[in-house]
LOBAGU-47793 format. One record per atom (N, C-alpha, C, CB): atom name; x, y, z; residue in one letter. Coordinates in nm, 3 decimals, decimal comma, m for minus. Each point is the difference from the previous one (the first is absolute). Glycine has a CB too. Example, Ala and Ser with C-alpha at 12.3 -4.5 7.8 and 13.67 -1.06 7.14 Angstrom:
<recs>
   a        X        Y        Z  r
   N    1,319   m0,569    0,780  A
  CA   m0,089    0,119    0,000  A
   C    0,090    0,120    0,000  A
  CB   m0,189   m0,117    0,125  A
   N    0,154    0,222   m0,197  S
  CA    0,082    0,119    0,006  S
   C   m0,077    0,109    0,073  S
  CB    0,118   m0,063   m0,215  S
</recs>
This chain:
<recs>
   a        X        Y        Z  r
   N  m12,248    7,719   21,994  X
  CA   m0,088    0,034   m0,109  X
   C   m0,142    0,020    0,055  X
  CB    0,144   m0,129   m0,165  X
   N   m0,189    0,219    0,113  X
  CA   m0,152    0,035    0,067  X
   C   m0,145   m0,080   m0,136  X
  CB    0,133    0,321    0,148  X
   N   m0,263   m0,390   m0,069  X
  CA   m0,030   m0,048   m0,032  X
   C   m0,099    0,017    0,030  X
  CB    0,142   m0,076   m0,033  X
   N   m0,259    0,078   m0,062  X
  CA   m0,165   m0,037    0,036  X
   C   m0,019   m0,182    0,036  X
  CB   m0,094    0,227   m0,206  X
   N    0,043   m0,264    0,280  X
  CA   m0,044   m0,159    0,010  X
   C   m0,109   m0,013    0,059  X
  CB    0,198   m0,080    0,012  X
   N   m0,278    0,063   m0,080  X
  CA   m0,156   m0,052    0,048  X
   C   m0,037   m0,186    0,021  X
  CB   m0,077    0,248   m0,163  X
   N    0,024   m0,277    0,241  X
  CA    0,028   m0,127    0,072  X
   C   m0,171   m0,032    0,022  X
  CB    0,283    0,052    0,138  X
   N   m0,319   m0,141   m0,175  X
  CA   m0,148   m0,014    0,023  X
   C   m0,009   m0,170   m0,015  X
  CB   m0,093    0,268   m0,109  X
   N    0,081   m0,298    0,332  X
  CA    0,010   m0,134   m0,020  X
   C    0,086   m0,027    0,016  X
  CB   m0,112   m0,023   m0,100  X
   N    0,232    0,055    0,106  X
  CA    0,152   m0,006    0,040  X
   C    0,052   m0,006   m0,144  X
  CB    0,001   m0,133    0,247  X
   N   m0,047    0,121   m0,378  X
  CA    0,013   m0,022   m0,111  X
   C    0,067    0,151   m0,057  X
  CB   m0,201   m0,205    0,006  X
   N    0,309    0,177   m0,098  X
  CA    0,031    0,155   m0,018  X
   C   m0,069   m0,013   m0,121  X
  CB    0,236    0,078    0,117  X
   N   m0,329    0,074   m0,151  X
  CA   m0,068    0,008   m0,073  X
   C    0,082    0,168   m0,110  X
  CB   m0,231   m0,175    0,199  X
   N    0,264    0,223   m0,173  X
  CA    0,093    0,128   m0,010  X
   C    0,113    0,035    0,042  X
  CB   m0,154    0,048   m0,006  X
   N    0,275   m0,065   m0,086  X
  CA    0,102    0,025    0,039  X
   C    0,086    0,076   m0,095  X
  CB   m0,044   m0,179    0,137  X
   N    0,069    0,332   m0,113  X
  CA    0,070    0,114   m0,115  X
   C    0,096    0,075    0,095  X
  CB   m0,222    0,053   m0,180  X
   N    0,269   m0,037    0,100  X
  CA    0,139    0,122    0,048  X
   C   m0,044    0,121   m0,004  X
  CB    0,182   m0,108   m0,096  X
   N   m0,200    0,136    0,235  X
  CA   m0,024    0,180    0,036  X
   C   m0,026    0,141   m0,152  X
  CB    0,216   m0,088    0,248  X
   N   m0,305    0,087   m0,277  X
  CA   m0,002    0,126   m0,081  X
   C   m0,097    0,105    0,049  X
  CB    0,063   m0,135   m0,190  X
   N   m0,066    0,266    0,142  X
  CA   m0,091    0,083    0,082  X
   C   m0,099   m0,010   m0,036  X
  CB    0,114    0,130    0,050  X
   N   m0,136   m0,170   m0,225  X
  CA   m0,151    0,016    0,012  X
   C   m0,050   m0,137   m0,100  X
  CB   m0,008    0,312    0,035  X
   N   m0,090   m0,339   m0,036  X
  CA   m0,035   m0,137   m0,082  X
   C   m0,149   m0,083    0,076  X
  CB    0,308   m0,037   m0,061  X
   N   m0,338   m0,021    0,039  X
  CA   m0,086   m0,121   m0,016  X
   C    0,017   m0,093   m0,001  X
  CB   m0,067    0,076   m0,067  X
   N    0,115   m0,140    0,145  X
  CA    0,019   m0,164    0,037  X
   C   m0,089   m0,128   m0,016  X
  CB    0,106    0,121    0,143  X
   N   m0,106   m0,230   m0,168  X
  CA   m0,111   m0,057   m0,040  X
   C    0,079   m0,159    0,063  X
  CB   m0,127    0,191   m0,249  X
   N    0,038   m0,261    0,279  X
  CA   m0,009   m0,122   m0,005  X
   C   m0,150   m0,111   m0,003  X
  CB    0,228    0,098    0,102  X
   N   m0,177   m0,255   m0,119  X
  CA   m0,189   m0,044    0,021  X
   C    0,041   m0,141    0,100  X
  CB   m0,162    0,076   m0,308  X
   N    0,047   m0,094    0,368  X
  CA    0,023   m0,098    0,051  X
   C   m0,164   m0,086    0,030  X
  CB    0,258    0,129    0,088  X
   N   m0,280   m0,258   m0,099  X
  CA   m0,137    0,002    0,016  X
   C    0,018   m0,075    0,155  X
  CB   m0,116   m0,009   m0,289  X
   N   m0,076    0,027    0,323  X
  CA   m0,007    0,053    0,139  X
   C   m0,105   m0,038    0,042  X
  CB    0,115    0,174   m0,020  X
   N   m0,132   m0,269    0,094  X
  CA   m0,123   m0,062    0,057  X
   C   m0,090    0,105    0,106  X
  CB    0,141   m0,243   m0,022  X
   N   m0,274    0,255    0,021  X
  CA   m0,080    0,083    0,093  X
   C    0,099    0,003    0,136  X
  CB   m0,261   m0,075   m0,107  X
   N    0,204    0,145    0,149  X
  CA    0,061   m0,025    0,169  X
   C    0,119    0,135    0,015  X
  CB   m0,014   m0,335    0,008  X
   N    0,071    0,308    0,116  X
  CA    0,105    0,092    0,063  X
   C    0,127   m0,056   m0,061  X
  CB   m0,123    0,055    0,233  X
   N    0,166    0,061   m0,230  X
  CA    0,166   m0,039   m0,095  X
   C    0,118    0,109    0,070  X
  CB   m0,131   m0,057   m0,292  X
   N    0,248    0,014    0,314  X
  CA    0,131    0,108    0,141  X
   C    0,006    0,052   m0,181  X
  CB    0,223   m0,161    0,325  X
   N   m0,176    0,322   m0,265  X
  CA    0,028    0,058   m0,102  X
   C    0,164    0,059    0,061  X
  CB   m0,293    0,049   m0,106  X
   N    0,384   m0,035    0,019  X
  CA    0,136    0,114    0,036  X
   C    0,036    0,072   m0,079  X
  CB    0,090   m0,116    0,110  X
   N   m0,106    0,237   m0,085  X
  CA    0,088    0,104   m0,127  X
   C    0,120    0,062    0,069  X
  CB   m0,222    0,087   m0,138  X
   N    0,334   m0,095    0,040  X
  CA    0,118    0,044    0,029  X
   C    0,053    0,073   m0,108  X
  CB    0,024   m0,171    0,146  X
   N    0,006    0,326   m0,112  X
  CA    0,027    0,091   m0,064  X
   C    0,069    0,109    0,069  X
  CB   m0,169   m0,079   m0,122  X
   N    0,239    0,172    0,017  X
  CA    0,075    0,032    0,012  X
   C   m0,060    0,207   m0,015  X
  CB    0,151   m0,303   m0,071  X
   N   m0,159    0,400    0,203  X
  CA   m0,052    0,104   m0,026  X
   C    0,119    0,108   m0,020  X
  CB   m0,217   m0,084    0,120  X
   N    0,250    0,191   m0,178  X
  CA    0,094    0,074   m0,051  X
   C   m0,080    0,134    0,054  X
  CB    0,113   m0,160   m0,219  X
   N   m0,014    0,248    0,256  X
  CA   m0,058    0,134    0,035  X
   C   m0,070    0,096   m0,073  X
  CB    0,152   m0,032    0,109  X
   N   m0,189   m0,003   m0,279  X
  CA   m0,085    0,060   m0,086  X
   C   m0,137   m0,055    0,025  X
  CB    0,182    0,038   m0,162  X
   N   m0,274   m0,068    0,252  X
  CA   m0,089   m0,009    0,008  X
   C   m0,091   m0,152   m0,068  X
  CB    0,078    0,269    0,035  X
   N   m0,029   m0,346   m0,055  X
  CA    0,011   m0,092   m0,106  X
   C   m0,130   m0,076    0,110  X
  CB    0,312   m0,008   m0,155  X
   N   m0,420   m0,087    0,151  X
  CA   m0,085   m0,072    0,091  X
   C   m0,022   m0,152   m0,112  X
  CB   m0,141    0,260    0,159  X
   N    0,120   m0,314   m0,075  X
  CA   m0,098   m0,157   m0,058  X
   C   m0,165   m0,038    0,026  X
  CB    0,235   m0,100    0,056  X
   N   m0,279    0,045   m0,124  X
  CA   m0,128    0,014   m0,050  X
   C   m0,002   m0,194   m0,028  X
  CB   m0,012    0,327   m0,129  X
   N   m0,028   m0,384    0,211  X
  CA    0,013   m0,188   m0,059  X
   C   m0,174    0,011   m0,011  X
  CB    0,260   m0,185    0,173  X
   N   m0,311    0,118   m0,342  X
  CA   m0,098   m0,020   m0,084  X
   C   m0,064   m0,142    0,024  X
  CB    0,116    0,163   m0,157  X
   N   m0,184   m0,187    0,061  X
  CA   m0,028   m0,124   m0,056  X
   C   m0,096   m0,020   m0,102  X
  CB    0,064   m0,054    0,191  X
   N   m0,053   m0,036   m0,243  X
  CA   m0,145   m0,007   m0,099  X
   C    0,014   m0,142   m0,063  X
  CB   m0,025    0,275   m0,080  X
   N   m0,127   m0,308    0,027  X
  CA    0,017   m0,127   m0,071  X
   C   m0,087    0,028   m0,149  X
  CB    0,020   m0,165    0,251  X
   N    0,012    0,042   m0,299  X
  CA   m0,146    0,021   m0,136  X
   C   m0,177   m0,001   m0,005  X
  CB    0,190   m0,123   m0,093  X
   N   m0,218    0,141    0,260  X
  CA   m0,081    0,070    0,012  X
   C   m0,010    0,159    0,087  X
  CB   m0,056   m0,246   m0,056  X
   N    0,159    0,286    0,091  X
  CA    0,048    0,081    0,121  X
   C    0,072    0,117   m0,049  X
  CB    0,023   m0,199    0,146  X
   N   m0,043    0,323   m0,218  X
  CA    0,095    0,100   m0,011  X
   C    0,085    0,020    0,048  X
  CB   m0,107    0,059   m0,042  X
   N    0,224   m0,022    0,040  X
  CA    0,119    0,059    0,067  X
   C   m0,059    0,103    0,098  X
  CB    0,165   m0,034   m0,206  X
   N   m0,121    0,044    0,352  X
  CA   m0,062    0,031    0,070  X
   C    0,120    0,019    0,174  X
  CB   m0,244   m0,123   m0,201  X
   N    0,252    0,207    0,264  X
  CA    0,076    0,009    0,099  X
   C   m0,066   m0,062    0,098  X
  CB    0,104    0,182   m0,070  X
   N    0,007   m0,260    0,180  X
  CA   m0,045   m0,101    0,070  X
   C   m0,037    0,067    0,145  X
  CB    0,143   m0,184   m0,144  X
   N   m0,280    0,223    0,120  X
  CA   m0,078    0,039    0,158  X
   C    0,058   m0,021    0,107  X
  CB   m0,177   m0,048   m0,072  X
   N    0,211    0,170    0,161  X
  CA    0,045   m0,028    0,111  X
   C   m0,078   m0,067    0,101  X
  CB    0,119    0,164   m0,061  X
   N   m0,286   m0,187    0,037  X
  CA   m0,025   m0,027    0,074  X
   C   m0,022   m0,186    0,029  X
  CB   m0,056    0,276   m0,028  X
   N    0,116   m0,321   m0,081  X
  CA    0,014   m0,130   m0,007  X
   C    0,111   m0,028    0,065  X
  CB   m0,112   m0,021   m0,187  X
   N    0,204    0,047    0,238  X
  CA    0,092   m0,020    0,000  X
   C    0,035    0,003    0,194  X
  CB    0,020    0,086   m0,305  X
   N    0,082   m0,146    0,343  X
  CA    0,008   m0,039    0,145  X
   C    0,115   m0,088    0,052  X
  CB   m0,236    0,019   m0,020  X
   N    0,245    0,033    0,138  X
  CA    0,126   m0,103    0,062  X
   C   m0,065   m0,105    0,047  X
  CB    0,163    0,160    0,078  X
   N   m0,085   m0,286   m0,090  X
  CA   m0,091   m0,060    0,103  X
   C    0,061   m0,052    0,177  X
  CB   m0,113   m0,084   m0,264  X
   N    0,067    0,015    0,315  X
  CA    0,015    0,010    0,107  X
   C    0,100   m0,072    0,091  X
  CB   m0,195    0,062   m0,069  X
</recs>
């Protein structure tokens, strides 16, 4: 079965059964600081991409800057 699972923290935060198109959502609260992120998804030859957000009740919905983002070492 094919599956979106988003993992933030090792915590599963998103977990749906493969569809092509939709909006996924989950919440989780989140202390300042660095946090392991994993997205696991599923790409189909129609062009289909992922886009992982965030926002809070002060924070618009908003795509998560690549430039925050990093392996670490």
């Amino acid at each position: 079965m094919k599956q979106e699972l988003f993992y933030l923290d090792n915590q599963l935060v998103v977990n749906k059964n493969w569809s092509p198109i939709g909006l996924l959502n989950g919440k989780i609260a989140l202390e300042a600081g660095f946090h392991e992120l994993k997205v696991l998804f599923y790409e189909d030859t129609a062009g289909q991409f992922l886009e992982v957000g965030y926002a809070s009740k002060n924070i618009r919905n908003q795509k998560l800057p690549d430039e925050i983002l990093f392996v670490p070492e």
